[in-house]
Every structure is written in C-alpha cells, then in structure tokens.
MMTF fields as JSON, N, C-alpha, C and O atoms, coordinates in Angstrom:
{
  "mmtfVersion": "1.0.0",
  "mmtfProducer": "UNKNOWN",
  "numBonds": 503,
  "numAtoms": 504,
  "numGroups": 126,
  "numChains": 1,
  "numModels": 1,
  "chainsPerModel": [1],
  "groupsPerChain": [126],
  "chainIdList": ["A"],
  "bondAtomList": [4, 2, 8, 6, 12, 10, 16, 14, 20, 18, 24, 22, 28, 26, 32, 30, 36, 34, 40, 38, 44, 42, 48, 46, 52, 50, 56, 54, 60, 58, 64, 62, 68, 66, 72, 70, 76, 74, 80, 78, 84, 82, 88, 86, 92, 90, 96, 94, 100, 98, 104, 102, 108, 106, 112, 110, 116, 114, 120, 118, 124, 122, 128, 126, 132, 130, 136, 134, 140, 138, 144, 142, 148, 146, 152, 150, 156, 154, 160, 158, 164, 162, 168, 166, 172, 170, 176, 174, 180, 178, 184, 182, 188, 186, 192, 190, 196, 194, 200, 198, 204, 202, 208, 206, 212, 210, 216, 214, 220, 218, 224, 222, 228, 226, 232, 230, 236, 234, 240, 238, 244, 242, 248, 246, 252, 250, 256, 254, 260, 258, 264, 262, 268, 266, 272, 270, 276, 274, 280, 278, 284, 282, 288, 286, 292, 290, 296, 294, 300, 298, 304, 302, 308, 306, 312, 310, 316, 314, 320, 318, 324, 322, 328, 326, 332, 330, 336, 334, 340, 338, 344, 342, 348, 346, 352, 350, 356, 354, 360, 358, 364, 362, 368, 366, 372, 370, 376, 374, 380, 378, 384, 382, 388, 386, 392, 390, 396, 394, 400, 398, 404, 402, 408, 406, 412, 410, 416, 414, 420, 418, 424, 422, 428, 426, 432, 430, 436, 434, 440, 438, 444, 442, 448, 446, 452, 450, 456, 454, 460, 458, 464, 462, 468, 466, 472, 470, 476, 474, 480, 478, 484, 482, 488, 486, 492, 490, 496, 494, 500, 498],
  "bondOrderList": [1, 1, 1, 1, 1, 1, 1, 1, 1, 1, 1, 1, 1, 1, 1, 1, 1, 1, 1, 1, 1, 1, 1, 1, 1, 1, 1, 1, 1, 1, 1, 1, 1, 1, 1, 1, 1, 1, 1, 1, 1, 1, 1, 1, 1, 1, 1, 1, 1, 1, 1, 1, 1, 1, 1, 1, 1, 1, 1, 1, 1, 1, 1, 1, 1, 1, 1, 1, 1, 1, 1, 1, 1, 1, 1, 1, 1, 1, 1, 1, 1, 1, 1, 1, 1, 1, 1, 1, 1, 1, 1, 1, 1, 1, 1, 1, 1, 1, 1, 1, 1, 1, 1, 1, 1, 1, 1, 1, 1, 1, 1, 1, 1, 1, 1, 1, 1, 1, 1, 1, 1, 1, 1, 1, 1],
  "groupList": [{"groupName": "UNK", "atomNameList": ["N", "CA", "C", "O"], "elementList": ["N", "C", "C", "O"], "formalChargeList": [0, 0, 0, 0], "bondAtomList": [1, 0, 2, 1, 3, 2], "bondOrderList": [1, 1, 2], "singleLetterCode": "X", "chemCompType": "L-PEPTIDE LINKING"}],
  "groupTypeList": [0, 0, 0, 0, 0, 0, 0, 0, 0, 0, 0, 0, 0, 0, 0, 0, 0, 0, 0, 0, 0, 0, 0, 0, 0, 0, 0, 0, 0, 0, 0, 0, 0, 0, 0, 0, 0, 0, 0, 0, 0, 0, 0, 0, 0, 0, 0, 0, 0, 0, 0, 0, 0, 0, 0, 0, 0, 0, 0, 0, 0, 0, 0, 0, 0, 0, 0, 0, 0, 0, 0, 0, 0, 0, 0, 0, 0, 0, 0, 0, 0, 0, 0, 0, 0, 0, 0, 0, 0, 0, 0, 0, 0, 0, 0, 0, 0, 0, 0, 0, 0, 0, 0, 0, 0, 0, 0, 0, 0, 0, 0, 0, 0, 0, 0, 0, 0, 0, 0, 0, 0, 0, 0, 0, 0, 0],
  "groupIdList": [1, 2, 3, 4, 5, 6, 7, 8, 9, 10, 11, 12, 13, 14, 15, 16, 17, 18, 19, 20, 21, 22, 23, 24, 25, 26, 27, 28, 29, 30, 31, 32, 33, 34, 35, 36, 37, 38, 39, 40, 41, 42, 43, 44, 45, 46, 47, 48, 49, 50, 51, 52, 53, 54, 55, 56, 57, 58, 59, 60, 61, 62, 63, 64, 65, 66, 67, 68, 69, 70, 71, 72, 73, 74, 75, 76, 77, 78, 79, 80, 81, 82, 83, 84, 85, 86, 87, 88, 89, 90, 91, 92, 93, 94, 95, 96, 97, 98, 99, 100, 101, 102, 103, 104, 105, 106, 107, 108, 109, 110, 111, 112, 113, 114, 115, 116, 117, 118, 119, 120, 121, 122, 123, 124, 125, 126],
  "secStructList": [7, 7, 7, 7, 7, 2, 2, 2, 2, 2, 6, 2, 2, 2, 2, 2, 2, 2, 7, 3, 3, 7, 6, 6, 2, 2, 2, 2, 2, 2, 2, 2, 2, 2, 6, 1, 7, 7, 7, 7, 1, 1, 2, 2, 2, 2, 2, 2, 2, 2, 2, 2, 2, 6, 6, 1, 3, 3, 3, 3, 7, 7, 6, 6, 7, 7, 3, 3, 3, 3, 1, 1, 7, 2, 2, 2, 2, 2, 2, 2, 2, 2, 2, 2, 2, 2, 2, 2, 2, 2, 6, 6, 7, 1, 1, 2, 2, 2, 2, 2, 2, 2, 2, 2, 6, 1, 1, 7, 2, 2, 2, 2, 2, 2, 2, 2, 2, 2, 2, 2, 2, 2, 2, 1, 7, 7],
  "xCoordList": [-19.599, -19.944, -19.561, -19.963, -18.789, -18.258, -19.609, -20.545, -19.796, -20.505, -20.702, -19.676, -21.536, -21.287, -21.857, -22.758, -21.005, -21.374, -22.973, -23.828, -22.796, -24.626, -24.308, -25.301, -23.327, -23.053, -22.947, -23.627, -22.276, -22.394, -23.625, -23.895, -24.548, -25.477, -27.298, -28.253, -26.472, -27.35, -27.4, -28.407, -25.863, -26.19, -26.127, -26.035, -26.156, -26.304, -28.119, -28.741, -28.46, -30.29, -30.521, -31.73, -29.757, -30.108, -30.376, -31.339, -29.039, -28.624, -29.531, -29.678, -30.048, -30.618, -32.067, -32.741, -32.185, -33.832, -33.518, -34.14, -32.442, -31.997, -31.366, -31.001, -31.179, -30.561, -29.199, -28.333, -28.916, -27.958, -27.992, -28.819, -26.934, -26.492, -25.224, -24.443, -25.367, -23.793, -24.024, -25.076, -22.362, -22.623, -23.183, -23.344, -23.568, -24.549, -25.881, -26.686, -26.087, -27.906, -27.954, -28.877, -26.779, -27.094, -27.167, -27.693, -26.484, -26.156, -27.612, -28.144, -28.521, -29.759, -30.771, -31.845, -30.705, -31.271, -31.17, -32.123, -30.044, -30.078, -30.857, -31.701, -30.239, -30.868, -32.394, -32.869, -33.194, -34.462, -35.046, -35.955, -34.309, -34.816, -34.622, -35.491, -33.614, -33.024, -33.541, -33.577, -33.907, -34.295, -33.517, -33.761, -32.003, -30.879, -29.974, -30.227, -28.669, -27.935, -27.554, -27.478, -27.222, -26.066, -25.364, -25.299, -24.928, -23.335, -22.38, -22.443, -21.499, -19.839, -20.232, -21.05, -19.793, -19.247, -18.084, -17.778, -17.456, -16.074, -16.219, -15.505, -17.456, -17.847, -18.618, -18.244, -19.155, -20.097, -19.234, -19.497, -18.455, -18.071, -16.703, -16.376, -16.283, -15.296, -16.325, -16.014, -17.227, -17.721, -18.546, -18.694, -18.743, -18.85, -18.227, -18.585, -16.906, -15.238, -15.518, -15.785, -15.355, -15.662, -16.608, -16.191, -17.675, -19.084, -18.173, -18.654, -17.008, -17.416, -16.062, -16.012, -15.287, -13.762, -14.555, -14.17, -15.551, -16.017, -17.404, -18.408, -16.888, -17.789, -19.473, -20.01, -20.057, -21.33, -21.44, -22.451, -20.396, -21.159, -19.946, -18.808, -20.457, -19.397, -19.958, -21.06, -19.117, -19.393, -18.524, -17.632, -19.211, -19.069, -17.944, -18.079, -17.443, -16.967, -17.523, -16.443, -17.947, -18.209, -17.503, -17.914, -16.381, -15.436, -14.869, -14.07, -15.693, -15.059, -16.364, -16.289, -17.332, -18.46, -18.37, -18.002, -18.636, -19.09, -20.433, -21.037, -21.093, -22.12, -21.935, -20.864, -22.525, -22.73, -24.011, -24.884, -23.952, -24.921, -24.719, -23.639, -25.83, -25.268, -25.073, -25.67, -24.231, -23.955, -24.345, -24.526, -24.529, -25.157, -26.664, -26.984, -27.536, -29.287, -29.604, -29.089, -30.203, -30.706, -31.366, -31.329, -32.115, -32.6, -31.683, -31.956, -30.251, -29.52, -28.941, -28.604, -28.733, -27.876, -28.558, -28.032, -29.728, -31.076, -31.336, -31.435, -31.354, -31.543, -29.833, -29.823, -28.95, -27.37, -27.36, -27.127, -27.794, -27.809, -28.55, -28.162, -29.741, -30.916, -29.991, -29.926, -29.528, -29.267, -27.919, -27.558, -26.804, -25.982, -26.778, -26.069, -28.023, -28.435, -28.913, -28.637, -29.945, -30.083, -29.473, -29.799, -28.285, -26.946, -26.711, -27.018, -26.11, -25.727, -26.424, -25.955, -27.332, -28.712, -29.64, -30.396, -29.947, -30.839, -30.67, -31.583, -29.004, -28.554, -28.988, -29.188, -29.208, -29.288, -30.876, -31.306, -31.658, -32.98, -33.399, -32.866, -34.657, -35.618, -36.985, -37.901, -36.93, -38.457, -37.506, -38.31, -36.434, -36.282, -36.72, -37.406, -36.419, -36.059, -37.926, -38.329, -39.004, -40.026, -41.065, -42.088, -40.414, -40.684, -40.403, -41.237, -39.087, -38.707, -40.133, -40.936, -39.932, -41.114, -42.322, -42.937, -42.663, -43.91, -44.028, -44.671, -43.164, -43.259, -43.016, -43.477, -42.077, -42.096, -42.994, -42.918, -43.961, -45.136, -45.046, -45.522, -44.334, -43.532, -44.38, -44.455, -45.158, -45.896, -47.168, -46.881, -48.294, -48.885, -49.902, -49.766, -50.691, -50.632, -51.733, -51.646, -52.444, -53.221, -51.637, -51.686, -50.516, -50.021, -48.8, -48.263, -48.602, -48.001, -48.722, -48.275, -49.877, -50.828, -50.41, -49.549, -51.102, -50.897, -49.645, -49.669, -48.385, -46.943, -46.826, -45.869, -47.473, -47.52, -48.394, -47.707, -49.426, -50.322, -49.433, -49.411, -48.978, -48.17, -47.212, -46.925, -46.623, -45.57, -45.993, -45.369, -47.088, -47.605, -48.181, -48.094, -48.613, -49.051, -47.879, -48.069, -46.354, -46.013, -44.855, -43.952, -45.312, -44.66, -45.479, -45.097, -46.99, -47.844, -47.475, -47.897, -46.66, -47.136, -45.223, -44.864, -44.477, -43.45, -43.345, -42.261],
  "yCoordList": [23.634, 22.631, 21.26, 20.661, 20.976, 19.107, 18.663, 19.462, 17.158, 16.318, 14.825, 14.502, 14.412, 13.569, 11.677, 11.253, 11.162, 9.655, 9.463, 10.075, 7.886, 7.741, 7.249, 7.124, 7.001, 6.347, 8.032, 8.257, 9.043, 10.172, 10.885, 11.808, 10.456, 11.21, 10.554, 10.933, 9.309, 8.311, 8.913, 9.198, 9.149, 9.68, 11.05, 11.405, 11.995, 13.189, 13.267, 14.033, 12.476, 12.949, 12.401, 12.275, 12.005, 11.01, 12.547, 12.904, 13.208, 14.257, 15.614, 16.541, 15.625, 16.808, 16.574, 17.473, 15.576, 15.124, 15.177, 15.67, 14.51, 14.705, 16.033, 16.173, 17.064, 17.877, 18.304, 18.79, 18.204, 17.683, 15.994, 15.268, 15.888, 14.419, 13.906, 14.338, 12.598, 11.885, 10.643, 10.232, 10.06, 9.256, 7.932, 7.194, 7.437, 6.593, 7.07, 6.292, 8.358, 8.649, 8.173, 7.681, 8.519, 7.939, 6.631, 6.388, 5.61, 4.302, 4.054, 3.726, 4.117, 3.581, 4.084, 3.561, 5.372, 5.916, 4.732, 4.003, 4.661, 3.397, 2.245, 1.864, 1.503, 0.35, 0.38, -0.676, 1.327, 1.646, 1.548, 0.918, 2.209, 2.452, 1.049, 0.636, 0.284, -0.521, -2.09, -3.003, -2.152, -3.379, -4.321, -5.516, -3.514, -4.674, -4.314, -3.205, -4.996, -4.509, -3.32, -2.974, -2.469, -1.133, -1.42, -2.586, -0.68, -0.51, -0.444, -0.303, -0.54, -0.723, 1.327, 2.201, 1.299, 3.005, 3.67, 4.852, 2.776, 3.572, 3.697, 4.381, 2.773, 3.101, 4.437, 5.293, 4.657, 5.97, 6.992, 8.06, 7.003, 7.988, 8.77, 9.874, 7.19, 7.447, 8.609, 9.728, 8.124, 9.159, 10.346, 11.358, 10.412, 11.82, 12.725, 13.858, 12.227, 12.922, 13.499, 14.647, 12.397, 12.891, 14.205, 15.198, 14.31, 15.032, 16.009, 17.131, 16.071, 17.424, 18.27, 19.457, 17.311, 17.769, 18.488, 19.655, 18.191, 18.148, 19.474, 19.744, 20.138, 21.171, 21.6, 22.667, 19.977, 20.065, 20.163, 20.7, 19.649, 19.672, 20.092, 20.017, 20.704, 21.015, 20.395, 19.845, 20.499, 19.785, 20.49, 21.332, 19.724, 20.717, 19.128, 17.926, 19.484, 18.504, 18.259, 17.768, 18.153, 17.217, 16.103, 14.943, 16.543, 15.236, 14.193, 14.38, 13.271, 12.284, 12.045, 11.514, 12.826, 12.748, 14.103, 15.232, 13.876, 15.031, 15.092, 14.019, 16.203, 16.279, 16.766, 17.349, 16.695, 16.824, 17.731, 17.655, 18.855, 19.463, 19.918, 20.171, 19.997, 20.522, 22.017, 22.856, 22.196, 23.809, 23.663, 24.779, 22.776, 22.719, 22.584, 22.229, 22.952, 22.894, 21.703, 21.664, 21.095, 20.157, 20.798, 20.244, 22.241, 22.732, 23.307, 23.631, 23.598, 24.272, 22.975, 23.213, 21.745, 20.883, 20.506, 20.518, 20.16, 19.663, 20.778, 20.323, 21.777, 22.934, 22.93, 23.971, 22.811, 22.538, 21.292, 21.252, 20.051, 19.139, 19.015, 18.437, 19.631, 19.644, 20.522, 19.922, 21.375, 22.221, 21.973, 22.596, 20.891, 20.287, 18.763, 18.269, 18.059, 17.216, 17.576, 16.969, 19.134, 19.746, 19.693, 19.344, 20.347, 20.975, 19.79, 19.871, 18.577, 17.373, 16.747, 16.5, 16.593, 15.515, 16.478, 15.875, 17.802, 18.202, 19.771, 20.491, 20.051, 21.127, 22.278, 23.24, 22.357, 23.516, 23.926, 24.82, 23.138, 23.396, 23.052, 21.964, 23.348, 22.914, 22.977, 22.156, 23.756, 22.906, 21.733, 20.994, 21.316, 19.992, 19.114, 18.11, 19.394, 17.785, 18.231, 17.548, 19.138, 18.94, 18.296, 17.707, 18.617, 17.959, 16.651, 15.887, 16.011, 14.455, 13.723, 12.867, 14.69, 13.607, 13.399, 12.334, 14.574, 14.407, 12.981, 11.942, 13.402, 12.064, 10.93, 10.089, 10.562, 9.545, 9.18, 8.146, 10.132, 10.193, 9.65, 8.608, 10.549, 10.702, 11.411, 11.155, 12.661, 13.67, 14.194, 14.415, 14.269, 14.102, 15.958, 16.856, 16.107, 17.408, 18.258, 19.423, 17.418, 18.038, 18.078, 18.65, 17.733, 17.94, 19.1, 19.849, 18.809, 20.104, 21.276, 22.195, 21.283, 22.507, 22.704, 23.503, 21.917, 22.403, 23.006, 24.22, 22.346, 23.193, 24.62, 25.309, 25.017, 26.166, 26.634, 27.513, 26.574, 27.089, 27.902, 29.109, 27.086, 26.991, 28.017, 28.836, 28.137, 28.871, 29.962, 30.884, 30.148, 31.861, 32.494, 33.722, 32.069, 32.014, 32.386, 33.357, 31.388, 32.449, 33.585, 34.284, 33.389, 34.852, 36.236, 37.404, 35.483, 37.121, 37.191, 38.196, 36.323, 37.056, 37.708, 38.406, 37.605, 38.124, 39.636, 40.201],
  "zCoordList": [13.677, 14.671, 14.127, 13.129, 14.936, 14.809, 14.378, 14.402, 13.899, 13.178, 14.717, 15.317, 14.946, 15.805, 15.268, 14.544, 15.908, 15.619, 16.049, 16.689, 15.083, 15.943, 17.374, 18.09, 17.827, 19.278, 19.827, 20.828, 19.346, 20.189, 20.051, 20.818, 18.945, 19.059, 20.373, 21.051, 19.802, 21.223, 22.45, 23.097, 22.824, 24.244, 24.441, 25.616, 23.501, 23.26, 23.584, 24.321, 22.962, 22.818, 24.167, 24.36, 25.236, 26.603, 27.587, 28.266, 27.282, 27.803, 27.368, 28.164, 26.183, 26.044, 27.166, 27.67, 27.275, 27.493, 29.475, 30.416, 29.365, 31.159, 31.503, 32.67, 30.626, 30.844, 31.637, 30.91, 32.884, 33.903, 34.438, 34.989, 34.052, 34.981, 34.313, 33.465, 35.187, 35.399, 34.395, 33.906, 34.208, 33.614, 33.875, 32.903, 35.281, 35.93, 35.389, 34.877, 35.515, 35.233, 33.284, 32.634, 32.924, 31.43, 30.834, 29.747, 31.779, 31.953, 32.135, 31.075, 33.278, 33.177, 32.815, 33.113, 31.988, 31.006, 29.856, 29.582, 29.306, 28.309, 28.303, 27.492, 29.845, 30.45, 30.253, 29.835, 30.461, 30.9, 28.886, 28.347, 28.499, 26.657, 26.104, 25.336, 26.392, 25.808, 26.12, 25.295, 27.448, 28.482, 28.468, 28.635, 28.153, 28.672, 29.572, 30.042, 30.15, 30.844, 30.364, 29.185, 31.723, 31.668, 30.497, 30.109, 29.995, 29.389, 30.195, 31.416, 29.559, 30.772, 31.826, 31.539, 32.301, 32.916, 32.311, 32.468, 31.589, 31.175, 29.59, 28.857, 29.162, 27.529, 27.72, 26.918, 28.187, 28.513, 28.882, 28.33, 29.505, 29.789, 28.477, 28.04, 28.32, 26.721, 25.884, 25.475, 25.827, 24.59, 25.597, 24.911, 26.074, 27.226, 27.111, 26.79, 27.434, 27.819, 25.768, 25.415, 24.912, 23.135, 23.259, 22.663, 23.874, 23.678, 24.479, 24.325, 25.309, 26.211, 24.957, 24.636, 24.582, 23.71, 22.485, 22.422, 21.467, 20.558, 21.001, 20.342, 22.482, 22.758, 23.127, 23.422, 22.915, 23.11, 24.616, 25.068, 25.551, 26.714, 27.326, 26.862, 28.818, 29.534, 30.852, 30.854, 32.073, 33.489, 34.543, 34.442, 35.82, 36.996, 37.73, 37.498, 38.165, 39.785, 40.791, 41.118, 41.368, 42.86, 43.403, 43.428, 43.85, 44.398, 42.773, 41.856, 43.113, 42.315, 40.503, 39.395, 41.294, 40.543, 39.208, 39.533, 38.2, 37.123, 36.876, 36.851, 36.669, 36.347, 34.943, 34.772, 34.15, 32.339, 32.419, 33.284, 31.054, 30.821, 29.487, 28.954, 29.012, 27.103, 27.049, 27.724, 26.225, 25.677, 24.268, 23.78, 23.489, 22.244, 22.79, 23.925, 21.716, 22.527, 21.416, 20.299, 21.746, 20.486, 19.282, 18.183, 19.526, 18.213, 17.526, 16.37, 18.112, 17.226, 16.561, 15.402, 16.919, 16.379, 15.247, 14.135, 15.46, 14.932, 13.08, 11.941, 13.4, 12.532, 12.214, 12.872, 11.976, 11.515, 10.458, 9.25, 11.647, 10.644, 9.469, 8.453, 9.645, 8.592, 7.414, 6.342, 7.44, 6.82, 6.373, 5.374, 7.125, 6.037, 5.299, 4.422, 5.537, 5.097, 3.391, 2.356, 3.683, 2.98, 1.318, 0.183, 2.146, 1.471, 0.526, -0.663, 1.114, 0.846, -0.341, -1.451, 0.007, -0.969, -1.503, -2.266, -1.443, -1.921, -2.71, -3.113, -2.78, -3.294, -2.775, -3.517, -1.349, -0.715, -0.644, 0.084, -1.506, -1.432, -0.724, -0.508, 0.427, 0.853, -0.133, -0.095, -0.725, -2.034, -2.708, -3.277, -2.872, -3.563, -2.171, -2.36, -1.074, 0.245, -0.07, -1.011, 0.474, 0.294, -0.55, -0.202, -2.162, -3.5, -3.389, -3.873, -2.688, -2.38, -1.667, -2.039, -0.264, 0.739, -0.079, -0.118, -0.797, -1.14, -2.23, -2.072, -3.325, -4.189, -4.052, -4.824, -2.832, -2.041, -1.077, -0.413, -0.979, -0.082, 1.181, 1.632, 1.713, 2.778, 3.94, 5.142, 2.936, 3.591, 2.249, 1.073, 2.755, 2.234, 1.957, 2.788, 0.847, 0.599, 2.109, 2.496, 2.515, 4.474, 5.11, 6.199, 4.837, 6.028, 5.895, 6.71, 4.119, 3.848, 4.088, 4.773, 3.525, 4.164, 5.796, 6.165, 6.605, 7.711, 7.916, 8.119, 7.909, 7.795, 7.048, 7.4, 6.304, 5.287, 6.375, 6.896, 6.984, 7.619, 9.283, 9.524, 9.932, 10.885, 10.499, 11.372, 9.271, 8.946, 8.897, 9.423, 8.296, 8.224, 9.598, 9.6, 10.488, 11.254, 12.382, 13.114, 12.534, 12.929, 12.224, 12.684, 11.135, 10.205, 10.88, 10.941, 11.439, 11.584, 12.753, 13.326, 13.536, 15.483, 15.163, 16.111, 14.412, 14.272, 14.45, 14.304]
}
C-alpha cells in the first residue's frame, strides 16, 4: 500500500468519516473544520484524482458529477501505518513503541492495564 501525504491524508480522513461524496461535500467539510474559506475545487479534486490513482478510492459518474468512496478502510490503513511506524523507530517491536510511551509517560501504568485487560478479553470471546 502506497504511503500518503499529510495533504492526502487530510482529505482521506474527510472521506472515511463521509464515506460517499463529492468533491464539493469535502470542500465544506474542510470549511466547516477549518472556519475558513473553501479551498479552490480544482485543489481538492487534484489530490482526489492522487487518492483514486494511488487506489484508496474509487467513484461512480453521474453526468458531470463523481461521487468518491474509499476502498482502503481507515483501520486497515491505520493498522499498516502503525506497523511501518513500528518497523521504522522501534525495530519491529511493539514492547519497545510501548516501553517508549511509557517512559515518556505518554501512557500511564491504569491505562496500560486497561489495554492488557481489553486485550485478553477479546482473546476469550475469540
């Protein structure tokens, strides 16, 4: 799986959350997060047209209109990236990135518990 910019991943997370729509519905999706003007229509859609080449999303026609929808899910992208972040900075470990937050106290030992707790929990309904 391609790697995406933070500008493609901006309107990637617009889209997972809107699920279907156009590049108008993402335009004041922004507007609305942002509380400034639209973005241009043809900057949005530049990296759209990127998001659909790069396979995350595909779209339908309606005349002159596209509708956008993801074929990547955000938990798979989400669980990819973690796992080249992982890879990257923490030598493939997750007890090193865990060992990090903690000593950076990032996450604290009630909340690692709870996560360990959560984890077994659903290890048993497996």
């Amino acid at each position: 799986m391609k790697r995406l910019t933070k500008a493609e991943e901006d309107i990637m997370q617009i889209i997972w959350r809107l699920d279907r729509c156009t590049v108008s519905d993402i335009r004041i999706e922004i507007q609305k997060e942002t509380g400034k003007e639209k973005p241009p229509h043809s900057t949005i859609s530049t990296i759209v047209r990127i998001l659909d080449d790069k396979g995350f999303l595909d779209h339908k026609v309606y005349g002159r209109t596209h509708e956008y929808f993801p074929v990547v899910s955000k938990k798979d992208y989400s669980r990819r990236t973690l796992k080249k972040f992982v890879s990257d900075y923490f030598e493939g470990s997750m007890n090193e990135l865990v060992s990090f937050l903690v000593k950076e106290k990032n996450i604290d030992v009630d909340e690692l518990n709870e996560i360990l707790n959560q984890s077994q929990n659903k290890n048993e309904e497996s």
